[in-house]
C-alpha positions in Angstrom: 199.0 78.6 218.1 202.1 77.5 216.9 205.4 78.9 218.5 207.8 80.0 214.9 210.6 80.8 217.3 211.3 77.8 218.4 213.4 75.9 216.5 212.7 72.3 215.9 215.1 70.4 214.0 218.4 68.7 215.5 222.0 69.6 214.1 224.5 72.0 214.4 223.5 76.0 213.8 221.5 78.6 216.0 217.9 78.1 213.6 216.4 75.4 211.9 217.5 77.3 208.2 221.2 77.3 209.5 220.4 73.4 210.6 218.9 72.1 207.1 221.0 74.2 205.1 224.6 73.4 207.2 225.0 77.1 206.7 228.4 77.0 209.4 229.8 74.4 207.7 229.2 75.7 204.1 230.4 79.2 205.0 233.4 77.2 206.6 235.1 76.1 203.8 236.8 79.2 202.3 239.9 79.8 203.6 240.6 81.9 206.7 241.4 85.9 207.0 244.5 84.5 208.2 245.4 82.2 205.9 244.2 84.2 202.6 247.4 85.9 201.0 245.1 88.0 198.3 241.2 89.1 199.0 240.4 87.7 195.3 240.7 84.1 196.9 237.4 84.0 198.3 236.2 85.0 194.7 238.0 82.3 192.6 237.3 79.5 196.0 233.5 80.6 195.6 233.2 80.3 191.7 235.2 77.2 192.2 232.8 75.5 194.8 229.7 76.8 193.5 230.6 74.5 190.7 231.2 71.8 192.3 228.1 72.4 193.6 225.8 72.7 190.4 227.4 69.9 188.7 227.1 67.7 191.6 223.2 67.9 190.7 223.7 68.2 187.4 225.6 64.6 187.7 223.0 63.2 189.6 220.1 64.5 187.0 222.4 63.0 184.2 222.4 59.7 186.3 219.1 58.9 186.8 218.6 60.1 183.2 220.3 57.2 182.3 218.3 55.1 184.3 214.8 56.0 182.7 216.3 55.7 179.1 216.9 51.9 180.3 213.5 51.8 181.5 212.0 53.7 178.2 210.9 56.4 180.4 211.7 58.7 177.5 210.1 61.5 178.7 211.1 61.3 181.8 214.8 61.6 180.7 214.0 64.6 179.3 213.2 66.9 181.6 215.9 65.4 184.1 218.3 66.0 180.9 216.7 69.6 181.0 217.7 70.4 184.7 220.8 69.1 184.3 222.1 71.2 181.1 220.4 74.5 183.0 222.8 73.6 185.9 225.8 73.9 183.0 224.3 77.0 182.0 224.4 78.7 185.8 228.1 76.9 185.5 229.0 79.0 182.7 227.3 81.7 183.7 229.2 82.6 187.1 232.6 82.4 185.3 231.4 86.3 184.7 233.3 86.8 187.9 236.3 85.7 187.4 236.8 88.5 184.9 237.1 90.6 187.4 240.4 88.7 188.5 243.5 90.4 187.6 245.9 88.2 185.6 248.5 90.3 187.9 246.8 89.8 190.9 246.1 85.9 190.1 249.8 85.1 189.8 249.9 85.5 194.0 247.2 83.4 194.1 248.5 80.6 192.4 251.4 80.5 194.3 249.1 78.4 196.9 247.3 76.1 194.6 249.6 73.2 194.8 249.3 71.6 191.6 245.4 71.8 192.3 243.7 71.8 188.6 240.3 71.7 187.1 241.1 68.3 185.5 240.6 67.1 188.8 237.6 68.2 189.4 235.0 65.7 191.0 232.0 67.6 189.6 233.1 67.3 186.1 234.9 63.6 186.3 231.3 62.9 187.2 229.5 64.4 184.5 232.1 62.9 181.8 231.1 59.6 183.1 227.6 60.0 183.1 227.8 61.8 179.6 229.6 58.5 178.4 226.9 56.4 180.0 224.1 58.4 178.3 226.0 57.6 174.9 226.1 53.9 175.6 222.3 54.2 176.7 221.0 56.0 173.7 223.0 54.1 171.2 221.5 51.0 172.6 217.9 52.6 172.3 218.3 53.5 169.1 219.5 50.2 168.3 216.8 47.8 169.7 214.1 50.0 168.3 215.8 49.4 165.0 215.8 53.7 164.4 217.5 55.3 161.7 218.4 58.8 163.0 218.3 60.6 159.9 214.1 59.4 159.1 213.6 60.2 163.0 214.7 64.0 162.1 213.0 63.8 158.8 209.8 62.1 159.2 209.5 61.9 163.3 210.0 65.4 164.8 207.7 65.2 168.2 208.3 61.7 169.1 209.6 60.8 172.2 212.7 59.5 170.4 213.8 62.7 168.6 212.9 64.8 172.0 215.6 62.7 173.8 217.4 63.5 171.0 217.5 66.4 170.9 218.0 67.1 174.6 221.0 65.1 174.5 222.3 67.5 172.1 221.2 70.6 173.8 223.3 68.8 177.1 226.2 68.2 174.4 226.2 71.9 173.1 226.4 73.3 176.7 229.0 71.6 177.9 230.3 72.6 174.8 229.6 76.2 175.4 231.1 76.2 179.0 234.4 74.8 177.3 234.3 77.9 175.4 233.9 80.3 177.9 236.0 78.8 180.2 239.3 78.6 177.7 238.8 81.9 177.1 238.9 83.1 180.8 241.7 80.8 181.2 243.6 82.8 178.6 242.1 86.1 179.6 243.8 85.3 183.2 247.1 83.4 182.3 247.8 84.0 178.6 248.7 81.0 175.8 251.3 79.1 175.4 252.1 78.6 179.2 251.0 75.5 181.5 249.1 75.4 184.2 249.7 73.8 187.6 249.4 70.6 186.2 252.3 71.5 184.0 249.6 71.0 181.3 249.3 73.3 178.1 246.6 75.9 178.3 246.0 75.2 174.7 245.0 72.2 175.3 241.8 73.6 176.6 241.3 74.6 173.0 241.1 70.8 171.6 238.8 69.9 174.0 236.0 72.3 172.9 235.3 69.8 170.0 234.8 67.2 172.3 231.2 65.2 171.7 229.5 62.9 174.2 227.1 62.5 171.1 229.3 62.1 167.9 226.5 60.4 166.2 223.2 62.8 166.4 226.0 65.6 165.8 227.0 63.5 162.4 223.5 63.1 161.5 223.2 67.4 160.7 225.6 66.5 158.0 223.9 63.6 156.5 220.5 65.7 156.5 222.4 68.5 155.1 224.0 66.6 151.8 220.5 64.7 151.5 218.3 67.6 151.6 217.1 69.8 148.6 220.5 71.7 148.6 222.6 68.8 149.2 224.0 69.2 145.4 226.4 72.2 146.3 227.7 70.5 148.6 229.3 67.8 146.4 232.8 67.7 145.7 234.3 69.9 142.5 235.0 67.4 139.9 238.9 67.3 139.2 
């Protein structure tokens, strides 16, 4: 009979969970009772690593997303596509907590973030560049199958083509989202018209929520809009 208390893996921790997981390092990276100068730290450090965390997957989904559009593996870039825009969701999602950070209370914490910022965030340099990559991709799919975007959400709905689509959009839209939620947090915390400690407008925060990885299948709505049956009302007044 097999002995469960004996733990069988190499590597640092007292149990094999603690071993595969790298629990003591993991749990290691907050900063010290002695070195925290306000309890909320360990709140805004988790949020902040848990991030890094989800979009570290979420880049590598995106990645290899990439990859199967190159290899027409259509399909296959859809569901990776799918597990990387849930790990933006769970992103958005745990911001929740930091509304339980007092903007009175934050301005002590801040005092030892350096010039530390969001904009340098590896998890989301990562998933700008994979988002741009996916553009390039798709735009060269599109291309050398000679598609017109408009007949493939006319006349195609289903295909392969117009699923990839479509999940590029729904990654587009959560990002999207997440820009949202996480300006208004930002604001909720620090206010408007300040910087932060990049010496970089807040506002600016607000521009970016228009950005698209996808300008095209977003510009397509509008085309299928002003060609549909009520296209008419939306012509132009006449002088």
């Amino acid at each position: 009979m097999r002995d469960y208390s004996e733990q069988i893996l190499d590597g640092e921790g007292a149990d094999d969970y603690a071993r595969y997981m790298r629990t003591d390092t993991l749990l290691s990276l907050q900063r010290r009772p002695d070195e925290v100068i306000h309890r909320d730290e360990l709140l805004f450090q988790v949020v902040h690593q848990s991030t890094e965390l989800w979009l570290k997957l979420a880049g590598s989904e995106l990645q290899e997303a990439a990859e199967r559009i190159r290899a027409e593996d259509l399909d296959g870039a859809v569901g990776l596509l799918r597990r990387a825009t849930l790990g933006v969701e769970l992103v958005t999602g745990q911001l929740e907590m930091m509304r339980h950070l007092s903007p009175w209370d934050f301005q002590t914490i801040r005092t030892v973030l350096g010039h530390g910022s969001g904009a340098d965030s590896p998890g989301w340099r990562s998933v700008q560049r994979c988002g741009r990559a996916l553009d390039r991709d798709f735009t060269a799919l599109v291309k050398d199958r000679g598609i017109d975007l408009a007949e493939l959400y006319r006349d195609r709905q289903g295909s392969p083509e117009h699923r990839l689509a479509e999940a590029l959009v729904e990654w587009d839209e959560r990002v999207s989202l997440w820009r949202v939620r996480h300006y208004k947090v930002t604001t909720r915390i620090i206010g408007t018209q300040v910087v932060g400690t990049q010496g970089t407008p807040v506002d600016v925060l607000a521009r970016l929520i228009e950005y698209k990885f996808f300008p095209e299948l977003w510009a397509v709505r509008t085309e299928l809009t002003m060609t549909g049956p009520m296209g008419r009302y939306h012509e132009a007044e006449p002088a």
